[in-house]
C-alpha positions in Angstrom: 0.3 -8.8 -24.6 -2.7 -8.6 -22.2 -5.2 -5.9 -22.5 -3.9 -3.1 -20.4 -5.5 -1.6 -17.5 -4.9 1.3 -15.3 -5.4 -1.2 -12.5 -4.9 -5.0 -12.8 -6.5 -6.3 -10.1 -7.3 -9.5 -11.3 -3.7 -10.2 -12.0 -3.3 -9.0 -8.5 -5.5 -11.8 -6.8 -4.3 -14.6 -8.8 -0.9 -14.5 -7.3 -2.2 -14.4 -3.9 -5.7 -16.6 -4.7 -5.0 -19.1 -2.5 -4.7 -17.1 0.7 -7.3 -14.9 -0.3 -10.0 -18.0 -0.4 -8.7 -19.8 2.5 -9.4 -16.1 4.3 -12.9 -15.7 2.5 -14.1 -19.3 2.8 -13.2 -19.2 6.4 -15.3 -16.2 7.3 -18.2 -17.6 5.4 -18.0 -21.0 7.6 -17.7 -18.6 11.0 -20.6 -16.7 9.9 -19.5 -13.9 11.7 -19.8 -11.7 9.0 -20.2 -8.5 11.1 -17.8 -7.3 13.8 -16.3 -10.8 13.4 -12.5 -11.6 15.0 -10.8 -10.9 11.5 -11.7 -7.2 11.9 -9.8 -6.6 14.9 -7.2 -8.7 13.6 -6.8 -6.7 10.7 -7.2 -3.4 12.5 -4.5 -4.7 15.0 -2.4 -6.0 12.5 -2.6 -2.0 10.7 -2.2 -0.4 13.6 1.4 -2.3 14.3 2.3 -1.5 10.7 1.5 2.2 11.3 3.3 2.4 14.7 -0.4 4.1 15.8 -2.6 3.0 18.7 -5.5 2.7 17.6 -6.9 1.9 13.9 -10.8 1.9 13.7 -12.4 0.7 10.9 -16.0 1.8 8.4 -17.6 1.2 6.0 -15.9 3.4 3.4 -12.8 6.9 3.4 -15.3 9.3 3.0 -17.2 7.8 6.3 -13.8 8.3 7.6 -13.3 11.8 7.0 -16.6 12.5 8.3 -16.8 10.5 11.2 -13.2 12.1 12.1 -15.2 15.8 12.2 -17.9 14.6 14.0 -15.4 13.0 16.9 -13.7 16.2 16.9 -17.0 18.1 17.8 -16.6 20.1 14.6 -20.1 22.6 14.8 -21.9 24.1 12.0 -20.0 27.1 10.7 -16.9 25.9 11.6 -14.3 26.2 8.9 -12.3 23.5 7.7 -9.3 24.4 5.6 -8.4 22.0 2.4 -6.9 21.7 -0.4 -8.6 22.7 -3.9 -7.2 20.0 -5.7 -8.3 16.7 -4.7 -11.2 14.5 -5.1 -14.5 15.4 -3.9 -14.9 13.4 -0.6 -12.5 15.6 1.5 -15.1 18.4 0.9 -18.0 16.3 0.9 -18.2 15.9 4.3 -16.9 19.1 5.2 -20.5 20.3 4.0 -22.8 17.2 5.2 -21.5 18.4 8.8 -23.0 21.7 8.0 -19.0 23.2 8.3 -17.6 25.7 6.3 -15.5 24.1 3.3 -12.0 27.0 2.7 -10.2 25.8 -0.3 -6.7 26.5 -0.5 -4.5 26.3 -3.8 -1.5 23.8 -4.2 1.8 23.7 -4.8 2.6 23.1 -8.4 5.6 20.8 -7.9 3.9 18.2 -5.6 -0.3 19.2 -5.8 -0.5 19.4 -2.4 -2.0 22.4 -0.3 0.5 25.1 -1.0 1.3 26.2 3.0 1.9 29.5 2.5 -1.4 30.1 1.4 -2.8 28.1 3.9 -1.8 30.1 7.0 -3.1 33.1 5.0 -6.9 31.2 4.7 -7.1 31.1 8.6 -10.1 33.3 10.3 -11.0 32.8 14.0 -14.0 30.4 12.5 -10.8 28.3 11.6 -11.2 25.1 13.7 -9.0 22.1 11.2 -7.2 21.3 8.5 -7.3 18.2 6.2 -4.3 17.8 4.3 -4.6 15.8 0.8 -1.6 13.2 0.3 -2.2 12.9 -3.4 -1.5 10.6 -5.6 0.9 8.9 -3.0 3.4 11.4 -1.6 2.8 13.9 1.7 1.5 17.0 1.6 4.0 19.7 3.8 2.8 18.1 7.1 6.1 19.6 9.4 4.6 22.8 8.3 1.5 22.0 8.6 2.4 20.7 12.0 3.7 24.3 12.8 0.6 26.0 11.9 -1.8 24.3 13.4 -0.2 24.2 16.7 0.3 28.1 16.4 -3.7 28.7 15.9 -4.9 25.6 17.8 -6.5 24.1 15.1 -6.8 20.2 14.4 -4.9 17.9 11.5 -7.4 15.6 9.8 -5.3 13.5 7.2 -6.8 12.6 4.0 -4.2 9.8 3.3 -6.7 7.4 1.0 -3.9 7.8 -1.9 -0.8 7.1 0.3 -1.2 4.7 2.3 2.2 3.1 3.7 4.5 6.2 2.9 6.8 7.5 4.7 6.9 10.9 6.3 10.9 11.4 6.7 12.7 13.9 9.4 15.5 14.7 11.0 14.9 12.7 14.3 12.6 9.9 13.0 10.2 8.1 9.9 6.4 7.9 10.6 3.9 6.8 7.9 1.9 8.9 6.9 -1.8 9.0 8.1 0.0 8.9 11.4 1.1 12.4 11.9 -2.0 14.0 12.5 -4.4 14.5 15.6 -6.4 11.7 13.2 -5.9 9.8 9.9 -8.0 8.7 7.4 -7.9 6.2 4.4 -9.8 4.2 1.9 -9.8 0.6 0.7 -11.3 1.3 -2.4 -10.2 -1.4 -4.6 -7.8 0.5 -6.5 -6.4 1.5 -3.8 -2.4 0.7 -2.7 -4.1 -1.3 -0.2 -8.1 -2.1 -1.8 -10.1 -4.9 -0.7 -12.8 -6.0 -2.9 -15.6 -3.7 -2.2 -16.3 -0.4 -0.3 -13.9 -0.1 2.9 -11.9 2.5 5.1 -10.2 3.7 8.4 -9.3 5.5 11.1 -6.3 6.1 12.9 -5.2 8.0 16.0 -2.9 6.8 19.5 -5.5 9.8 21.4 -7.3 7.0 23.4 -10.1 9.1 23.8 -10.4 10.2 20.6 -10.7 6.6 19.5 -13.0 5.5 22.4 -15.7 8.3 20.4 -14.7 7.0 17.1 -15.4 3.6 17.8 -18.5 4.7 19.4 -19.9 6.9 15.9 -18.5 4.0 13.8 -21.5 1.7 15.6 -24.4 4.0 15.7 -23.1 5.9 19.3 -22.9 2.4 21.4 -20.1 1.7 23.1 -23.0 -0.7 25.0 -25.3 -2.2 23.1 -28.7 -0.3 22.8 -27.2 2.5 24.8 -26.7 5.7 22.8 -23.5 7.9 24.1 -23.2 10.1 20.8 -25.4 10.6 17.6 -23.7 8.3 15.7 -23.8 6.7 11.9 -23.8 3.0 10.7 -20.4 2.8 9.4 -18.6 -0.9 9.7 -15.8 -2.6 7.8 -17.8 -6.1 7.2 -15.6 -9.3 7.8 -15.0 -10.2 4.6 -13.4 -7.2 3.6 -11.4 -7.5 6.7 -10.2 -11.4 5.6 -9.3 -9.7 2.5 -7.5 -6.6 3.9 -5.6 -8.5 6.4 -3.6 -11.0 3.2 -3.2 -7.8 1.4 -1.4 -5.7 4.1 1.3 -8.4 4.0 1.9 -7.5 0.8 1.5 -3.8 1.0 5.3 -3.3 1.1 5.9 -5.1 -2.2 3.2 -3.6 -3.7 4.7 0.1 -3.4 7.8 -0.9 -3.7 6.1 -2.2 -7.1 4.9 1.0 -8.0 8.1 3.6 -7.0 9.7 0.7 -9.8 7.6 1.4 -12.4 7.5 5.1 -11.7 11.4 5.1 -11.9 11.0 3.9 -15.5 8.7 5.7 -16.7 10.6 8.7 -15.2 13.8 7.5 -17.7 12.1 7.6 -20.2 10.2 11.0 -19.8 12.7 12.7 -18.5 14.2 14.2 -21.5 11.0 15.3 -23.3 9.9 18.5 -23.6 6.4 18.5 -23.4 6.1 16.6 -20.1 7.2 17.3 -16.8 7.3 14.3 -14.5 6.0 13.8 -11.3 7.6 15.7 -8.8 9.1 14.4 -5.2 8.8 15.4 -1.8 12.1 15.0 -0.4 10.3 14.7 2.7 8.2 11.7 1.8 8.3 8.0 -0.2 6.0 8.4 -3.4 4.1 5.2 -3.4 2.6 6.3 -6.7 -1.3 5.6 -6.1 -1.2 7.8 -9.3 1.6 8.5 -11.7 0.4 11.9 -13.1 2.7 14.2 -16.0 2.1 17.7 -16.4 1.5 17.9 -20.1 3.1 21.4 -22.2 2.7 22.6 -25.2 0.0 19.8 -26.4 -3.3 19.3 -26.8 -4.4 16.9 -23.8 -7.4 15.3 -24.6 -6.5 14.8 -28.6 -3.2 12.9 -26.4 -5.6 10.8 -24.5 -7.6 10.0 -27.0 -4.9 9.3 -29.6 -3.8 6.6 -26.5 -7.2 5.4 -26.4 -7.0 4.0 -30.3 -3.6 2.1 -29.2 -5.8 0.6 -26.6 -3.8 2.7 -23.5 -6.2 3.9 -20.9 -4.9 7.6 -19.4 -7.2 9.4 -17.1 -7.4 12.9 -15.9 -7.5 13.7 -11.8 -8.9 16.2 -11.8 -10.8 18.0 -15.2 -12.9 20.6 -12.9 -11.5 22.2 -9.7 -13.8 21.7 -6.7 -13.8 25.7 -6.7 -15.6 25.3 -10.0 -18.0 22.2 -8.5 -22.1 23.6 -9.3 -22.5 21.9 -5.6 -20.2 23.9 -4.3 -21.2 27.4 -5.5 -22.6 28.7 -2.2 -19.7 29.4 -0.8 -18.5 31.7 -3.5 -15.1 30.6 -4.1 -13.3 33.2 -6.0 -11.7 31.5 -9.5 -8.6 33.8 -9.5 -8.2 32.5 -6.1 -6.6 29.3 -7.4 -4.0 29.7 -10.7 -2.6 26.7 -9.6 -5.4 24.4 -9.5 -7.2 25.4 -12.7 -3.5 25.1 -14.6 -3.0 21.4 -13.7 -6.5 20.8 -14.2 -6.1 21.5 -17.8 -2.5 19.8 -18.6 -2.3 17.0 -16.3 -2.7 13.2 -17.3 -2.5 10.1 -15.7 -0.8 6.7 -17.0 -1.3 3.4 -15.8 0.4 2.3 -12.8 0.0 -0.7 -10.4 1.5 -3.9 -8.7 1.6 -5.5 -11.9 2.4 -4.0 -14.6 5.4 -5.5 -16.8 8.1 -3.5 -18.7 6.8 -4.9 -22.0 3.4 -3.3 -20.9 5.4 0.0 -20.3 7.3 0.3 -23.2 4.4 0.2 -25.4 2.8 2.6 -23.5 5.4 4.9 -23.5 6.7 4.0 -26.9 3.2 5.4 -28.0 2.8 8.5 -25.7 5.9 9.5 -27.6 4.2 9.0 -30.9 0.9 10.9 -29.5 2.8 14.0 -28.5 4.6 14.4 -31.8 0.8 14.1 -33.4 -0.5 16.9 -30.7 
């Protein structure tokens, strides 16, 4: 048995290698290698995938999230409402833009922004929201929906982790990213959908939101050397786009991928005592960007580190709240604020999970994280 990884994406490219190359090879002859035809392409081809108008792409997710603000016209002291839980981008930028970061706690079933707190977090300084799909399933976004049209405030999705879900209703299916005044993902290479360096995107059907977008993305031009906005240098190169544009073909499989190994890890789980498995929103298909137990009774890190001698990597997202952050401590976040967030920082764990990983590979890994909890 191979060496196992939390992500294999070189077992990834090999299957599709061939189309990959062809893609790569071909940019390389065009030398178009910035703003080249495979970008639009790609961004076309997403954009029909998403059932959205307009997909614009940069350079990288967190560009994504910012760049969304700045279209918005977001001002300094402006708050933005997020969740606490959640990687440290979707904050980031919320305090680049000189805006007012409000963490909000999450709900401890699915880690996303817990809603009722939310609507509590609003002040008249309240000008958006950017809910977290983490780890691959929606946050409450019909709620969310409801609340933000109720205080007029804006819906900035963070969807870098769940790319190609599906947001499920009464009346219709939208993927997520999509159901939002804007949407934002990554291409990160670990990603559902990664390319093979820095990458990320945009989405919206408000045309003139996405006429300003894809005037920041390229420095405030929508002519060249004419300067409409203040505007950053934040471009999806071609390559990446080559890249992007096989992979999406695949993107279905991929999940679909994913949700299967998810399924048996959640047999075998499912009946032990010290783990809880992961949760779903009925609302929303899981594409597992992470498959993440909530740990009881058991010393975590001894866990991880007893998987780590059977040669099983297991991460932790997230070990510090961004409420406990030393960047962050300006804004005076109060730690009883969030009960939630610094319980699942302390039990959760993550197990490898991706397109390719094989039952054999599974069964040792769960075979052992059996073992490890009876020695923690």
């Amino acid at each position: 048995m191979a060496k196992i990884q939390m992500v294999d994406l070189k077992s990834q490219y090999q299957k599709i290698k061939q189309e990959i190359d062809n893609e790569i090879f071909a940019v390389i002859n065009s030398s178009k290698f910035i703003n080249g035809p495979v970008v639009k392409e790609f961004q076309d081809d997403l954009a029909n995938y998403l059932n959205t108008k307009h997909v614009i792409t940069c350079a990288n997710g967190t560009d994504a999230l910012q760049i969304s603000m700045m279209a918005l016209g977001l001002k300094p002291g402006d708050e933005v409402i997020t969740s606490d839980f959640t990687f440290v981008a979707t904050v980031e930028v919320i305090a680049l833009l000189g805006l007012i970061p409000v963490l909000v706690d999450v709900d401890p079933k699915t880690f996303t922004i817990d809603t009722e707190k939310l609507e509590k977090a609003i002040t008249p300084k309240t000008k958006a929201i950017v809910p977290v799909h983490l780890f691959g399933q929606a946050a409450n976004i019909s709620t969310i929906q409801k609340i933000a049209k109720k205080h007029s405030l804006f819906i900035i999705e963070d969807n870098a982790q769940a790319i190609g879900a599906d947001y499920i209703t009464e009346s219709k299916k939208q993927k997520l990213g999509t159901l939002g005044d804007i949407g934002c993902t990554s291409f990160f290479p670990s990603k559902n959908l990664g390319c093979f360096g820095d990458g990320g995107a945009i989405f919206t059907s408000n045309d003139e939101l996405a006429d300003k977008i894809k005037s920041i993305v390229n420095h405030g031009m929508r002519v060249r050397y004419y300067h409409d906005h203040i505007g950053v240098n934040s471009r999806l190169d071609s390559l990446q786009a080559a890249i992007l544009k096989i992979k999406l073909k695949y993107l279905d499989e991929y999940n679909n991928a994913r949700q299967t190994a998810a399924a048996y890890y959640d047999t075998s789980f499912k009946d032990c005592e010290k783990l809880i498995i992961p949760s779903r929103n009925k609302q929303s298909s899981h594409v597992f960007h992470q498959y993440t137990l909530k740990t009881q009774n058991v010393n975590r890190n001894n866990l991880i580190e007893y998987l780590k001698s059977k040669d099983i990597p297991a991460m932790i997202y997230y070990p510090v709240p961004l409420h406990q952050q030393k960047a962050y401590t300006k804004y005076n976040f109060n730690n009883s604020d969030f009960p939630v967030t610094n319980k699942l920082s302390k039990i959760v764990v993550s197990l490898p999970i991706h397109t390719e990983l094989k039952k054999e590979e599974q069964d040792y890994i769960i075979e052992n994280v059996i073992k490890g909890l009876d020695k923690c």
